[in-house]
C-alpha positions as CSV (number, residue, x, y, z in Angstrom):
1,X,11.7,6.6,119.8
2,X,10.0,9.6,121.7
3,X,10.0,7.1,125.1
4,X,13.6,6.7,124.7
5,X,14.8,10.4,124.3
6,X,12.2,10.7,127.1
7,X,13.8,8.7,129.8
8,X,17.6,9.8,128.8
9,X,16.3,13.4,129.8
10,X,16.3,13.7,133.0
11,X,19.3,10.9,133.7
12,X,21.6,12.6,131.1
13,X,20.4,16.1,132.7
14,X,22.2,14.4,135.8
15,X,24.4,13.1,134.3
16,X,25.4,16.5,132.9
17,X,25.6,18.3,136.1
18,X,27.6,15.9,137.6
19,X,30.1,16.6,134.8
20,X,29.9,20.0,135.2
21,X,30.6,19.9,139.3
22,X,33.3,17.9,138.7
23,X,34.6,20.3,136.0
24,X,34.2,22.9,138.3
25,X,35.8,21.5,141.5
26,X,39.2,20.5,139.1
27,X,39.3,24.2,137.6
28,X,39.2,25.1,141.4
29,X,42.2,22.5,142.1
30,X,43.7,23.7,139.5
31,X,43.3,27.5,139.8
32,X,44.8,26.6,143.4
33,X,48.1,24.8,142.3
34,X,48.6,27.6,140.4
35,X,48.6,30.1,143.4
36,X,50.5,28.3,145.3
37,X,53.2,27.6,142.0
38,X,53.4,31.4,141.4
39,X,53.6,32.2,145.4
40,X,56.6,29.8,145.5
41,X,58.1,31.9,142.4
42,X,57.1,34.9,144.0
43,X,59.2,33.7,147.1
44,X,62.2,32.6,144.7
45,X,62.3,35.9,143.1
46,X,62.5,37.7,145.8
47,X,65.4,35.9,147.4
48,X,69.0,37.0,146.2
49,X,70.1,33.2,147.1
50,X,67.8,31.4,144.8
51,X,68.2,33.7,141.6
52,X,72.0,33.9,142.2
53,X,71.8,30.0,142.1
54,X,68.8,29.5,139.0
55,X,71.7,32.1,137.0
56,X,74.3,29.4,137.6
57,X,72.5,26.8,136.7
58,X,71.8,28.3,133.6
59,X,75.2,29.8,133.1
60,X,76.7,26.3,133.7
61,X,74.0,24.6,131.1
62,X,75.0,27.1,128.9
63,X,78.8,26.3,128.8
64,X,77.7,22.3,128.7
65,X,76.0,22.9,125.5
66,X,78.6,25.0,124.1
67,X,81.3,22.7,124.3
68,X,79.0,19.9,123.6
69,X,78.3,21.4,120.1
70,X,81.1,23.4,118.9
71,X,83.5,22.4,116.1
72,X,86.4,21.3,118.3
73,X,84.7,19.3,120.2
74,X,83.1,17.3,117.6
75,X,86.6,16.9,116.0
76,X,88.1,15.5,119.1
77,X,85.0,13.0,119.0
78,X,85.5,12.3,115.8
79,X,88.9,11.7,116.3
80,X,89.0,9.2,119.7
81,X,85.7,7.7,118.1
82,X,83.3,9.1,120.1
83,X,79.8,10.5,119.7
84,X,79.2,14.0,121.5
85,X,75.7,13.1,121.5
86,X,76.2,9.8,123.5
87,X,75.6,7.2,121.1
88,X,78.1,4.3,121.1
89,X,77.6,3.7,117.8
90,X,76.8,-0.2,118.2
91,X,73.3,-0.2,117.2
92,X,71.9,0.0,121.2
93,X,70.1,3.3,120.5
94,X,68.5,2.1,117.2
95,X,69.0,1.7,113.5
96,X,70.6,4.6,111.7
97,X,69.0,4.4,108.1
């Protein structure tokens, strides 16, 4: 058994390091798509444009969901038979018990 753990030494030793570079080189890739993510962010901040634009966004999605989910608008589904959520209610989106 000696022999064995003997000759898996040096080729899992290898074997090892290889893992480790390649460890290493993704950490780097990594580390390096996140520079370039938070530059970008950087950028965005610092344009009026863009953080005029991301607060619409938001403001809109904001109103979406509102309406979506308040009591009125689930009566008016529940009246004309709709589903707020988007379900049409024929068994397409799966079983409901």
């Amino acid at each position: 058994m000696d022999d064995v753990g003997a000759e898996e030494g040096p080729r899992s030793s290898r074997r090892v390091s290889e893992g480790t570079e390649h460890l290493q080189a993704a950490a780097r890739e990594l580390i390096a798509a996140a520079r370039s993510f938070l530059d970008a962010a950087e950028d965005a901040i610092e344009d009026s444009r863009v953080a005029e634009d991301v607060g619409g966004l938001l403001r809109d999605l904001g109103r979406r969901t509102t309406s979506m989910t308040s009591p009125e608008s689930r009566q008016e589904a529940h009246r004309d038979g709709s589903d707020p959520s988007g379900n049409t209610g024929d068994g397409a989106d799966g079983p409901s018990g």
